[in-house]
C-alpha positions in Angstrom: 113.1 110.9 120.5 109.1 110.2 120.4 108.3 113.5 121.7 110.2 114.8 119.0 108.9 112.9 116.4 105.7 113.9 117.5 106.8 117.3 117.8 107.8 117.0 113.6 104.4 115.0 113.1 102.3 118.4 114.2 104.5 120.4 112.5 103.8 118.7 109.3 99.9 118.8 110.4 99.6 122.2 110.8 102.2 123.3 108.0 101.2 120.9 105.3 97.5 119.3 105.7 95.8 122.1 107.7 96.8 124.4 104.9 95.7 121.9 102.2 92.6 121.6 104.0 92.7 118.0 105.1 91.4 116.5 107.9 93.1 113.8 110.4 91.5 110.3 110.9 94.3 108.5 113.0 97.3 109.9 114.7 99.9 107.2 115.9 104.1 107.5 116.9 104.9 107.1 113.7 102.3 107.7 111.2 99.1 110.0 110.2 96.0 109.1 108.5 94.0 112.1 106.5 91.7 112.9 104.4 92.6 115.2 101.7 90.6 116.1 98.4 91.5 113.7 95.9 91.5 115.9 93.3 94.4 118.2 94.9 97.9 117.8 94.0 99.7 118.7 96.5 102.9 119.2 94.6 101.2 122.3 93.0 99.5 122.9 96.3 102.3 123.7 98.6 105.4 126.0 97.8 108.8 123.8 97.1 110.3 124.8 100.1 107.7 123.2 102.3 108.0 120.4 100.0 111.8 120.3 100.5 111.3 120.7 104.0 108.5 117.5 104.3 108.6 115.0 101.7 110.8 111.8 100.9 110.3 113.0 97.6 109.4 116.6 97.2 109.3 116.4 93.2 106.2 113.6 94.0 104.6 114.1 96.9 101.7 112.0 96.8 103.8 108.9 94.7 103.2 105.8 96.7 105.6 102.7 97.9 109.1 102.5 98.9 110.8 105.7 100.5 113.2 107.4 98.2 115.6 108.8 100.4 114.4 107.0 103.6 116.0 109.9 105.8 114.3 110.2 109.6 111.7 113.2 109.5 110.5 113.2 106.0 107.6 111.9 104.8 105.9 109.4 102.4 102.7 108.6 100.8 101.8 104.6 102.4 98.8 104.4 100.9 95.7 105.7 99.3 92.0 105.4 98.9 88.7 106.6 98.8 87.9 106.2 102.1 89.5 105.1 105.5 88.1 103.6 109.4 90.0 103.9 112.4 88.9 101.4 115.1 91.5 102.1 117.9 95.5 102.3 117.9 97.2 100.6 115.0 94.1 99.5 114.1 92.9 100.9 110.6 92.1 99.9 107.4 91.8 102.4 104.2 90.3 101.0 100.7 90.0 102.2 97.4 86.8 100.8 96.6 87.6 97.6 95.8 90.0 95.9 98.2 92.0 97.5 101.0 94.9 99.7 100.0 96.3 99.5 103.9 95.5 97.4 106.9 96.9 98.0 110.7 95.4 95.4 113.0 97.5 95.6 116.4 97.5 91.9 118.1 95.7 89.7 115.1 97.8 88.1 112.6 96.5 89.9 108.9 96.0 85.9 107.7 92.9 85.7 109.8 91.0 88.9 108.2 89.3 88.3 105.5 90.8 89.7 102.4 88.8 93.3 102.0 88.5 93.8 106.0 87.1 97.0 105.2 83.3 95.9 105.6 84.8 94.5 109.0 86.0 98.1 110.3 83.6 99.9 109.4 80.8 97.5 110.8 83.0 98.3 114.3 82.9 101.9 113.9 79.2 101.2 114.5 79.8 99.2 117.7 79.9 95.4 116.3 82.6 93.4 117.7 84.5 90.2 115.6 86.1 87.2 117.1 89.3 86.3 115.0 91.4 83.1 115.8 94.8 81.9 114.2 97.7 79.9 114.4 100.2 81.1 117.0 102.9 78.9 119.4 104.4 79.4 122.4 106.7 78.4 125.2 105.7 75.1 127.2 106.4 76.2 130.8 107.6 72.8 132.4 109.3 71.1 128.9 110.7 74.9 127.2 109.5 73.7 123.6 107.4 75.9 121.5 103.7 74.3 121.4 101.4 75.5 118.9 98.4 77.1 119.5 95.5 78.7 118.7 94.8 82.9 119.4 91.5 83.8 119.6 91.1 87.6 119.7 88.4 90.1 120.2 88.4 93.3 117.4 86.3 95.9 118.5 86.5 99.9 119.1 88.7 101.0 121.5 
């Protein structure tokens, strides 16, 4: 099933965002980051039919939040901004400016980021590294109770 999904994820590359001129930031299993021009519309960009055959919603593309339809293989608009850093896998943040717009941090509970982590990613795009630490339990091996516990973990560019 990944492969394929993969397989429908390059399709929608090369049929959708190469032909919009866009650019790709962050590829995962089950999502894309790009650039595009912010002043494109890709409803009046691309022909209905490849909006049919793409989008959640093919009447509003770019319109952000819940699926519509939620049916496997079409796409949806996550989030936006003005600008987006990629640090490793499921590890990106995209803001609009102001605050961050979407944050992916693989291993680190979101609580211990500060709010706009986007001066945070993009200082590790330049080779900084941040220690984070936050709450987390586990399983005492002689008793079988949860114990909590602190997680200390390294962010950096992988």
């Amino acid at each position: 099933i990944l492969d394929l999904a993969k397989v429908r994820m390059l399709d929608f590359y090369y049929d959708v965002i190469a032909r919009i001129g866009g650019s790709l930031i962050s590829f995962d299993t089950d999502a894309f980051t790009f650039h595009v021009d912010p002043d494109l519309s890709i409803a009046t960009a691309l022909p209905p039919s490849l909006r049919e055959l793409y989008f959640d919603d093919p009447s509003d593309p770019q319109g952000g939040g819940r699926k519509k339809q939620g049916t496997p293989g079409l796409f949806h608009l996550e989030s936006n901004g003005i600008a987006a850093r990629a640090v490793g896998a499921k590890m990106i943040c995209v803001t609009d400016g102001y605050s961050a717009t979407k944050v992916s941090c693989k291993g680190v509970k979101r609580s211990a980021l500060p709010d706009n982590p986007y001066p945070m990613y993009a200082a590790m795009c330049e080779g900084k590294q941040f220690t984070v630490e936050f709450p987390s339990t586990r399983v005492d091996k002689d008793t079988g109770n949860l114990v909590a516990t602190k997680m200390r973990r390294t962010m950096k560019t992988t």
